[in-house]
C-alpha positions as CSV (number, residue, x, y, z in Angstrom):
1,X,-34.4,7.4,42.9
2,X,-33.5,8.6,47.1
3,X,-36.4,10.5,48.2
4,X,-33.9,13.1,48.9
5,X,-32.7,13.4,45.9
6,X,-35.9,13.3,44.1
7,X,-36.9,16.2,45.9
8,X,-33.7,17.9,45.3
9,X,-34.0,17.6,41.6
10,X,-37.6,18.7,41.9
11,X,-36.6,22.1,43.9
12,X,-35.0,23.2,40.7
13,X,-38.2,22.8,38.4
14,X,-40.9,24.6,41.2
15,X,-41.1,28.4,41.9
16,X,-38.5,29.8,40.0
17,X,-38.1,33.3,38.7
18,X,-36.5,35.3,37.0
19,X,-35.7,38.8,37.2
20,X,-34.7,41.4,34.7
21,X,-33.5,45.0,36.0
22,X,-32.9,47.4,32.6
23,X,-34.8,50.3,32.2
24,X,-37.9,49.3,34.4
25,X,-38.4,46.1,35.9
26,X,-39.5,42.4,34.0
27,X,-40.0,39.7,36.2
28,X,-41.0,36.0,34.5
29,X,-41.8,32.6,35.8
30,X,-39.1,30.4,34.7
31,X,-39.5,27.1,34.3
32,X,-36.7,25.6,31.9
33,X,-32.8,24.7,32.7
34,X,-30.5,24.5,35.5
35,X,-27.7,26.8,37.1
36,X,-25.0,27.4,35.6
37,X,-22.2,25.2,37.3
38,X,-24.2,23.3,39.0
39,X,-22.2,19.7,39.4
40,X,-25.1,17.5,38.9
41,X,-26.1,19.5,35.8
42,X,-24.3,17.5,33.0
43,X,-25.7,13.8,34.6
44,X,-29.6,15.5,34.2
45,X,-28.4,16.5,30.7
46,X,-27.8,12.7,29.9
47,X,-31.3,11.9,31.0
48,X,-32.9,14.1,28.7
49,X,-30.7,13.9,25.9
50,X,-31.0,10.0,26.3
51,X,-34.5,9.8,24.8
52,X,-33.1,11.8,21.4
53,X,-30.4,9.3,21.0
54,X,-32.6,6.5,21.2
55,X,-35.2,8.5,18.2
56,X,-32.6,9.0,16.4
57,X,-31.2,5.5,16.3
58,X,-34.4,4.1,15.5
59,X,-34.7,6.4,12.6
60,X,-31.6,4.7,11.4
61,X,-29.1,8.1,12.3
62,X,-25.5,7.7,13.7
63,X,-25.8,10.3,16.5
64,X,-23.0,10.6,19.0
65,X,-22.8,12.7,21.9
66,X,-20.3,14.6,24.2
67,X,-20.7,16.9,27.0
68,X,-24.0,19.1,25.1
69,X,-23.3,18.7,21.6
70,X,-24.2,16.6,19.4
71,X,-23.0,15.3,16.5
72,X,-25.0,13.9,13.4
73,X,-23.6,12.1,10.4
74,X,-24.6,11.2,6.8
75,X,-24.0,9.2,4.3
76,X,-25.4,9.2,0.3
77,X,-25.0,8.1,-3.0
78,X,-26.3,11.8,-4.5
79,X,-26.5,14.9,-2.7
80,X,-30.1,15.2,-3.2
81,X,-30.6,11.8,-1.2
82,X,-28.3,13.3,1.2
83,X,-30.1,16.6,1.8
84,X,-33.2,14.5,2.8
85,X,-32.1,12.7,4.9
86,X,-30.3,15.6,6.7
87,X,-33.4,17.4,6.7
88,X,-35.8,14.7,7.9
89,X,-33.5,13.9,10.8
90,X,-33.0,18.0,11.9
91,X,-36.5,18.5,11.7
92,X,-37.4,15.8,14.2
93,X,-34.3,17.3,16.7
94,X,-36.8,20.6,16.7
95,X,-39.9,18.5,17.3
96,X,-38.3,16.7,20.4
97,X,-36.8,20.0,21.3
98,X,-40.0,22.0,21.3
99,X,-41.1,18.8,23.1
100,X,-39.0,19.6,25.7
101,X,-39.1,23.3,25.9
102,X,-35.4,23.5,24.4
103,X,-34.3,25.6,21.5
104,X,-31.0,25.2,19.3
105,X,-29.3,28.5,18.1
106,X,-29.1,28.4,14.3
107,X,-26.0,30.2,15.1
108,X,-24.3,27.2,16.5
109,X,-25.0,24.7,14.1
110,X,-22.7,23.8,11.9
111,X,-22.6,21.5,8.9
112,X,-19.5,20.0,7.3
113,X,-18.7,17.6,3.9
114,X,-16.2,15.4,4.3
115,X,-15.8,15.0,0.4
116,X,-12.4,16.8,0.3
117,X,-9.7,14.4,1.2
118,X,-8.8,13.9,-2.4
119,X,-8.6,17.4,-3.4
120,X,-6.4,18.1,-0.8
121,X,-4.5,15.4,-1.3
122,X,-3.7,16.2,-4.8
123,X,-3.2,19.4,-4.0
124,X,-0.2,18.4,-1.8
125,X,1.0,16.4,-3.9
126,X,0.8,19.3,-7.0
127,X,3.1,21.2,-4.5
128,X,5.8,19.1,-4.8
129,X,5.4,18.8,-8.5
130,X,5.8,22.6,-8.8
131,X,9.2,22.3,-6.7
132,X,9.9,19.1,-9.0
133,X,9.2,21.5,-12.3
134,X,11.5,24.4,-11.2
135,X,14.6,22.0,-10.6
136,X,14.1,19.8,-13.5
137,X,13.8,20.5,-16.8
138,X,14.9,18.9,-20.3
139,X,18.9,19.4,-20.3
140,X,19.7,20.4,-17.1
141,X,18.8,19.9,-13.3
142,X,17.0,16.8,-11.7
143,X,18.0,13.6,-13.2
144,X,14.8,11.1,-14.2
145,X,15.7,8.5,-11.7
146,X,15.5,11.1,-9.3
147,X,12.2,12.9,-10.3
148,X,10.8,9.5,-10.3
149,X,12.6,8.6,-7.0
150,X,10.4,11.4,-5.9
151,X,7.5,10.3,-6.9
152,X,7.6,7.0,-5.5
153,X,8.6,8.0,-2.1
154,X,6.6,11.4,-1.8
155,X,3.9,12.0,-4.1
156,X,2.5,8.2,-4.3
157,X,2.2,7.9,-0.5
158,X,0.6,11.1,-0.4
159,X,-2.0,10.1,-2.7
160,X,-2.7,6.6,-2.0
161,X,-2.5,7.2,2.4
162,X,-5.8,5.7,3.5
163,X,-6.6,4.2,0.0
164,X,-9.0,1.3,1.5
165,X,-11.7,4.0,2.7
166,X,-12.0,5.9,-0.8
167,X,-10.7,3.6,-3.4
168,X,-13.9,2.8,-5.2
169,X,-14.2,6.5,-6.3
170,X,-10.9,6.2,-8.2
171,X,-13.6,4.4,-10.8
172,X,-15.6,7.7,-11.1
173,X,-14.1,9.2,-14.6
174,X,-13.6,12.9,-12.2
175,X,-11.5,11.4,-9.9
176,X,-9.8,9.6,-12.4
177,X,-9.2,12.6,-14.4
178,X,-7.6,14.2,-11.6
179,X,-5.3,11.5,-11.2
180,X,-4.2,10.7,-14.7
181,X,-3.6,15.3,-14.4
182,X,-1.4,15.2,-11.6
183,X,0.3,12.1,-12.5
184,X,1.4,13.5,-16.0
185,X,2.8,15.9,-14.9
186,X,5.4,14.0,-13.4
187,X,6.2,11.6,-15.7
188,X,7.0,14.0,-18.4
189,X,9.8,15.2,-15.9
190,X,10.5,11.7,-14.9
191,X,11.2,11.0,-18.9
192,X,12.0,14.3,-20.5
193,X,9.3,14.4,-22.7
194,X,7.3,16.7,-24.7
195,X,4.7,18.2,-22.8
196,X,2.3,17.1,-25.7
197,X,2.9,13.2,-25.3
198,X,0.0,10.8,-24.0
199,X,0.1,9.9,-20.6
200,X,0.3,6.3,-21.9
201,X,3.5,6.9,-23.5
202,X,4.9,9.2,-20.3
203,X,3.7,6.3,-18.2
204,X,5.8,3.9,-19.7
205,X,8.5,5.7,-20.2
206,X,8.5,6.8,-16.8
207,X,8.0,3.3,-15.5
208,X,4.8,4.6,-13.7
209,X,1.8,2.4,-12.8
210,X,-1.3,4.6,-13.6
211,X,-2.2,6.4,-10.1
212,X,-5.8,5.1,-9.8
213,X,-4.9,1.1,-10.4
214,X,-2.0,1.7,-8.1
215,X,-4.5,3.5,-5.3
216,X,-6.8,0.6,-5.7
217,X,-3.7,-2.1,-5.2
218,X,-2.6,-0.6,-2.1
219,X,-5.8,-0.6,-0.9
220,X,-6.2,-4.5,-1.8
221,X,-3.1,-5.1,-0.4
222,X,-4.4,-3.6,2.7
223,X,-7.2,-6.1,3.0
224,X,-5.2,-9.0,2.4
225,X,-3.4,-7.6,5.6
226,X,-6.3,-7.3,7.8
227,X,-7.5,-10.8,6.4
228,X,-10.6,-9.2,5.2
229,X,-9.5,-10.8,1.4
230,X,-7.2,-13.9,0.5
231,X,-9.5,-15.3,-1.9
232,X,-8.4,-13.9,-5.3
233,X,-5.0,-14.1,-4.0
234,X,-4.8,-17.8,-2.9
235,X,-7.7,-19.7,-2.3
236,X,-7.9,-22.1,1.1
237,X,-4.6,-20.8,2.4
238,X,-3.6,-18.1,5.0
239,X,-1.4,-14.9,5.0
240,X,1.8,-15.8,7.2
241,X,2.0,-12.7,9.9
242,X,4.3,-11.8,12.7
243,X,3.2,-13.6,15.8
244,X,1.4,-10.8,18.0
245,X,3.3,-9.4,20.9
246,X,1.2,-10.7,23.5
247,X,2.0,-14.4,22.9
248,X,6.3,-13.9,22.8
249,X,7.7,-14.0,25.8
250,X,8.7,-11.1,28.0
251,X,12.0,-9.7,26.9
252,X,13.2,-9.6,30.4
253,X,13.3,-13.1,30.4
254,X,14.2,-14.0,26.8
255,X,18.3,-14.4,26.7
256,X,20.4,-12.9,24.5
257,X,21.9,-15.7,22.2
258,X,24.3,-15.5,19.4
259,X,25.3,-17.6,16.7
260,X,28.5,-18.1,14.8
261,X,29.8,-18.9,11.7
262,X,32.3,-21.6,10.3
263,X,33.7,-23.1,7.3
264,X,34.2,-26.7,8.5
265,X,34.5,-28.6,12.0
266,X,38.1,-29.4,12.3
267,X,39.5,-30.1,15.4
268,X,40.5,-26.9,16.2
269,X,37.2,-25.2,15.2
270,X,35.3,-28.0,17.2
271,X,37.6,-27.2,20.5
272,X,37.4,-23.5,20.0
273,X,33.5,-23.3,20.1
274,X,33.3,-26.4,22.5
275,X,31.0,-28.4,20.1
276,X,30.1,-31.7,21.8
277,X,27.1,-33.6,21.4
278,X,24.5,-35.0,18.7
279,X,24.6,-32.3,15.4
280,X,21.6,-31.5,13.3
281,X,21.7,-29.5,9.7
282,X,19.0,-28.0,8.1
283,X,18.5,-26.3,4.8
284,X,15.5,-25.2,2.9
285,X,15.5,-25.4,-1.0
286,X,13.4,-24.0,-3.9
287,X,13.7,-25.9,-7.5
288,X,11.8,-25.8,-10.6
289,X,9.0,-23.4,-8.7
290,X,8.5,-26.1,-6.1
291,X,9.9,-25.5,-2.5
292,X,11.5,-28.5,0.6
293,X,13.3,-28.3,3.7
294,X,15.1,-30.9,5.5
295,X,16.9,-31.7,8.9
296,X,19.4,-34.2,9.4
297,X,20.7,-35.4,12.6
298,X,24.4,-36.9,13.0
299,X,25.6,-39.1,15.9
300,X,29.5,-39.5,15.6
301,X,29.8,-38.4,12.3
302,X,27.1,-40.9,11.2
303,X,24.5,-40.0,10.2
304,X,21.0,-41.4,12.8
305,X,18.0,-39.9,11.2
306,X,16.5,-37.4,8.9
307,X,13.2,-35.9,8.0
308,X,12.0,-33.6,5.2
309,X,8.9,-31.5,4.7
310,X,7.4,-30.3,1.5
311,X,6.2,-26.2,1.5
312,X,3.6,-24.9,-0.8
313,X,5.2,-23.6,-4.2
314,X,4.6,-19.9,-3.2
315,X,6.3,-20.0,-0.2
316,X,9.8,-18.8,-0.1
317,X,13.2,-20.2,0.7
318,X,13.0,-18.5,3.9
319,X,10.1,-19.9,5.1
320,X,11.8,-23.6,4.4
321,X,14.6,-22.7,5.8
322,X,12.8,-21.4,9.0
323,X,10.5,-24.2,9.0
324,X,13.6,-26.8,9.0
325,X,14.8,-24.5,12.0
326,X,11.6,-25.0,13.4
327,X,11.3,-28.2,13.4
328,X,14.9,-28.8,14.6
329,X,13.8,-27.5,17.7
330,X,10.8,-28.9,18.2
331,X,12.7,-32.6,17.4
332,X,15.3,-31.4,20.3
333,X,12.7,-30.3,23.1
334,X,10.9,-33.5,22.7
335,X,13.9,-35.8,22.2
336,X,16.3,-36.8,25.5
337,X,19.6,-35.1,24.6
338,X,20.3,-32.6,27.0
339,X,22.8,-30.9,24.5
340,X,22.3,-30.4,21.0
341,X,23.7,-28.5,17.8
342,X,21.8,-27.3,15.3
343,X,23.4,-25.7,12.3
344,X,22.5,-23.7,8.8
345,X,23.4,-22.4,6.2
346,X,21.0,-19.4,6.0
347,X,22.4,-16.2,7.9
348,X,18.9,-14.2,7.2
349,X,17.0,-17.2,9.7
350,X,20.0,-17.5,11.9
351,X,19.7,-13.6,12.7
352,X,15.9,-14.2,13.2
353,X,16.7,-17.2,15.6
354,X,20.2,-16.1,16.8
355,X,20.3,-19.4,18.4
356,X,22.3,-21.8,16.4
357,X,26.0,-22.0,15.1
358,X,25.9,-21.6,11.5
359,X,28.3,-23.9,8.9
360,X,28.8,-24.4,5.2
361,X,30.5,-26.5,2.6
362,X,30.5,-29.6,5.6
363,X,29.0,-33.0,4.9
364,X,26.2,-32.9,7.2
365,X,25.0,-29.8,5.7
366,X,25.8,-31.0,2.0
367,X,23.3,-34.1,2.6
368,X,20.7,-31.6,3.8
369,X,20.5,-30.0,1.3
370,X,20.4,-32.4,-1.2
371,X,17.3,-34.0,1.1
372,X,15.7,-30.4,0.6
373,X,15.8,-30.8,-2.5
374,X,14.5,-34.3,-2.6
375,X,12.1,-33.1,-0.6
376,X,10.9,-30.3,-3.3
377,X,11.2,-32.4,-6.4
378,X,9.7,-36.4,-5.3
379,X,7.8,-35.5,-2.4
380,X,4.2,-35.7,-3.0
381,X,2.4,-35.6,0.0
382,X,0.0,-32.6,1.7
383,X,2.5,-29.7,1.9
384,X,3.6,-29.5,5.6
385,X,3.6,-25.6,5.8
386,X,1.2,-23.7,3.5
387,X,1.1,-20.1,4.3
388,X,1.8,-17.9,1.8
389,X,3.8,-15.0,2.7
390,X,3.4,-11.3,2.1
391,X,5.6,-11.1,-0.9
392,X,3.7,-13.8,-2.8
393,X,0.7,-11.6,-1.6
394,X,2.4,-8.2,-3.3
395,X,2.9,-10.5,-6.7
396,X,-0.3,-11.5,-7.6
397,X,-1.7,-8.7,-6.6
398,X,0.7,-6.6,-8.7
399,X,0.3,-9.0,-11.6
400,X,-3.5,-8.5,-11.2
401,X,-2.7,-4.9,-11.9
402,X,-0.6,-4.7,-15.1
403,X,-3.3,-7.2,-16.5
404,X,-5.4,-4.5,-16.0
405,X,-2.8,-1.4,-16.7
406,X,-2.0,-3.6,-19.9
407,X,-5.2,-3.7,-21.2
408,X,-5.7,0.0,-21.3
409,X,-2.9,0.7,-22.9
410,X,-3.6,-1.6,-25.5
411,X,-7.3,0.0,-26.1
412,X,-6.0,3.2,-25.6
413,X,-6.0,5.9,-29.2
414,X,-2.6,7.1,-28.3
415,X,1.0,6.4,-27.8
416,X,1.0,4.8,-30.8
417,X,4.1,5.3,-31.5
418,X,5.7,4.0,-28.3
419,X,3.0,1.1,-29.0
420,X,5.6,0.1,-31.9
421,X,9.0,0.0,-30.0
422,X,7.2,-1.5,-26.4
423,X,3.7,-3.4,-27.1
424,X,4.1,-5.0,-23.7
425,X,4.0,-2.3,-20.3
426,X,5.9,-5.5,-18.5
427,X,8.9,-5.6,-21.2
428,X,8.8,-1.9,-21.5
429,X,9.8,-1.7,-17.8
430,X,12.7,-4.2,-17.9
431,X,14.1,-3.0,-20.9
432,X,13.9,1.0,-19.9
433,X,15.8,-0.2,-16.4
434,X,18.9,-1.0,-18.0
435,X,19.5,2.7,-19.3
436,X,18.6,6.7,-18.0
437,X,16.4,7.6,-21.1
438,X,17.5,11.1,-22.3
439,X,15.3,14.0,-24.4
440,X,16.4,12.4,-27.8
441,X,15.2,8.9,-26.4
442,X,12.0,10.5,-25.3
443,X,11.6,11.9,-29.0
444,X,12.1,8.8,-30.7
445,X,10.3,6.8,-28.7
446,X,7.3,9.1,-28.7
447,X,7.6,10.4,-32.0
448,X,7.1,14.0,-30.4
449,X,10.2,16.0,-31.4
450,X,11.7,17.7,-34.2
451,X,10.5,15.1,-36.8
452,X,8.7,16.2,-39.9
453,X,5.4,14.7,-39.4
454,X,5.3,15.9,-35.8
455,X,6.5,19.7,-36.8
456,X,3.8,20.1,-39.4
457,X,1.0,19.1,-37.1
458,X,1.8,22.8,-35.6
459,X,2.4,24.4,-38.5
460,X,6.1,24.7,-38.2
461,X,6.5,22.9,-41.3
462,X,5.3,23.0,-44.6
463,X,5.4,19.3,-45.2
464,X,5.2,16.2,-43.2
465,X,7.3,14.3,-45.7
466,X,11.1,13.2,-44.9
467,X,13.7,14.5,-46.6
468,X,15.3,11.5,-47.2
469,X,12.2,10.0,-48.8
470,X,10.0,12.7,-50.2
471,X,7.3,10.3,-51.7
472,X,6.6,8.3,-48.1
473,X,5.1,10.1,-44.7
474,X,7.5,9.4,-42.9
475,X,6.3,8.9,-38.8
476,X,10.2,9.9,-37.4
477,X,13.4,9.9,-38.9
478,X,16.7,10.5,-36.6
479,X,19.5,12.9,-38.1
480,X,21.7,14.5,-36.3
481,X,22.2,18.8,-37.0
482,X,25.1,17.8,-39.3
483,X,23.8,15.6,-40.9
484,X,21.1,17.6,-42.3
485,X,22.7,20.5,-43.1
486,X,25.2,17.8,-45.3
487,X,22.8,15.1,-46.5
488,X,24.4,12.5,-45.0
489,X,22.8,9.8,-42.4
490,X,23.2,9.5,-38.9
491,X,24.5,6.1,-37.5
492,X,21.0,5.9,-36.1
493,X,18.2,3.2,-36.1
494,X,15.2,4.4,-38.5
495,X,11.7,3.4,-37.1
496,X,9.6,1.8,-39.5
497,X,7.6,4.1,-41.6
498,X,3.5,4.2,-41.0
């Protein structure tokens, strides 16, 4: 350090006083901090403080600093563990501090959990549930598709919003609890059901994933994003992603191109557009779960060469189909033709090129696409493209998760009764698509309604026994008002009886 400012710093620490004028005179050496608004004041701060960071770092605290405060944080499995280590750490911030002649005010120090993020999540959520429950209700109001519209759009993203940081804890049976409550809720709107049907049954009905399995796929989805985990989702293989904004060109030199689209090159269509030139077609084909692409190149309507690639199976047809554009170009820049055509089939990769002229139904494009799918069905060499893309990412890891959504409702002790009519949560969800379930749906499919058995489990009925069949329990049995009050049948499917 300058001699000058050595001595400078030491002027502040050497006969110093201070005076106190309030009824009578104090006067005391002072020997301990600096003048207020003094410029250099916050850079000998940093010096001292700097010797507390490094203690506290050793100790194995995360300490961060800012201006003078100081921030501490904690982490535990129990909050006994966690009290102990809070107080080991504060108690050797006094030790340095009566070290250095510097007291903290008790006043000032504060202490905050971050444990709440769930509760006040839910609790968000359970405010749109209690606008949800005034505008829909068994007969009237909401519709299902829209409750569960809802829910999908609002509640879920509410929930499951930064899933990867807490989705372990959605294996605790509290949190899960709190969950399977606010979830519930919902789908008994979403289906119409009693309030006193499982939440298996009002999850199937309602075409619900259970909230915690669905907070924990988000959050596995997330990682396969980051590229943090692709192993349980495909092995050896890596997630296709957009290519990052510093390697495309500048827009201000990228030019605008265009493509357009024809039925067939006749002679007008060919002197309208000004096609001259070598043509190449490409196409990209997916048969019998296994996926080709192809390019073939035509010299005066003759055809001069071809090549064809095989994809992965999991890739899509738009990834052959862009890779048969890819490679299109790349066999144009490194090839002598100063003019070239390419064409497709596929609008979708045409709008993510617009580059090319786009053609169907023409003979070049025909034989491409039966190369393509040569290419898928005979070819048997190493895949020439093997990234699997997001969507193939979002399907196993969804399958992963009604194995595991399925297995629970098999081992569950209720729902029994929708057990019978939909064993499997995957059939129950294409077969409930087709139609809007309505209250008397709900009732037979839960076996929660105005059913003999169900009535006498509340005492609203003096037997559980049907009255078409007095000497058999009967579990349900659908009549309609008038037909009870003449004895006649419903045209109505009877469940079987337990």
């Amino acid at each position: 350090m300058p001699v000058n400012l050595y001595g400078m710093v030491m002027g502040y620490l050497r006969d110093r006083e201070v005076v106190v004028r309030y009824a009578g005179g104090v006067q005391e050496d002072d020997f301990e901090g600096l003048y207020t608004g003094l410029d250099s004041r916050s850079n000998l701060w940093n010096l001292v403080l700097d010797s507390l960071l490094r203690e506290l770092g050793d100790l194995g605290v995360y300490v961060q600093a800012f201006a003078d405060d100081v921030v501490l944080m904690f982490s535990g499995q129990s909050a006994s563990a966690l009290e102990a280590e809070t107080n080991r750490a504060l108690a050797h911030v006094r030790d340095w501090g009566d070290r250095n002649k510097l007291r903290f005010a008790p006043s000032k120090t504060n202490a905050m959990v971050l444990t709440r993020k769930l509760n006040q999540g839910v609790q968000r959520a359970a405010s749109i549930y209690k606008g949800i429950a005034r505008a829909a209700k068994a007969t009237w109001g909401l519709s299902p598709e829209i409750v569960r519209t809802i829910y999908v759009a609002a509640i879920e993203p509410i929930v499951t919003y930064a899933s990867c940081a807490w989705a372990p804890a959605t294996k605790k049976l509290g949190v899960r609890k709190m969950l399977d409550a606010l979830q519930r809720s919902v789908a008994l709107k979403a289906c119409r059901a009693y309030r006193t049907v499982s939440l298996h049954s009002a999850l199937i009905l309602a075409r619900l994933l259970p909230l915690d399995i669905r907070v924990r796929e988000a959050a596995r989805l997330y990682e396969v994003k980051r590229g943090s985990e692709s192993g349980d989702v495909c092995a050896d293989r890596e997630l296709e992603k957009p290519v990052d904004f510093r390697e495309m060109p500048h827009p201000a030199h990228t030019p605008e191109l265009g493509f357009e689209s024809v039925e067939d090159l006749d002679p007008s269509t060919v002197d309208r557009l000004a096609i001259v030139g070598p043509h190449i077609y490409t196409d990209g084909s997916k048969t019998e779960g296994k996926v080709g692409a192809a390019l073939t190149e035509w010299r005066d309507e003759m055809e001069s060469g071809n090549s064809t690639f095989r994809l992965e199976s999991f890739c899509t047809v738009f990834q052959a189909e862009m890779f048969a554009l890819h490679r299109a170009i790349k066999r144009v820049k490194e090839g002598k033709d100063r003019l070239v055509n390419i064409f497709s089939d596929s609008k979708s990769s045409l709008q993510m090129k617009c580059a090319y002229s786009g053609c169907a139904g023409t003979t070049g494009n025909e034989r491409a696409d039966e190369l393509a799918r040569n290419a898928a069905l005979k070819k048997k060499t190493a895949a020439d493209y093997d990234r699997y893309p997001l969507s193939y990412a979002k399907k196993v890891i969804r399958a992963a998760s009604l194995d595991e959504w399925q297995q629970r409702y098999t081992e569950g002790g209720t729902g029994e009764i929708t057990k019978c009519f939909f064993p499997r949560v995957e059939g129950a969800y294409r077969v409930l698509s087709r139609f809007t379930i309505t209250p008397p749906i709900a009732q037979t499919l839960t076996g929660h309604g105005g059913f003999a058995q169900y009535l006498n489990r509340f005492k609203l009925k003096d037997s559980p026994y049907c009255a078409c069949a007095p000497d058999k329990v009967k579990m349900y049995c659908t009549f309609s008002k008038n037909a009870q009050s003449s004895g006649e049948r419903a045209e109505t499917r009877q469940a079987p009886a337990s």
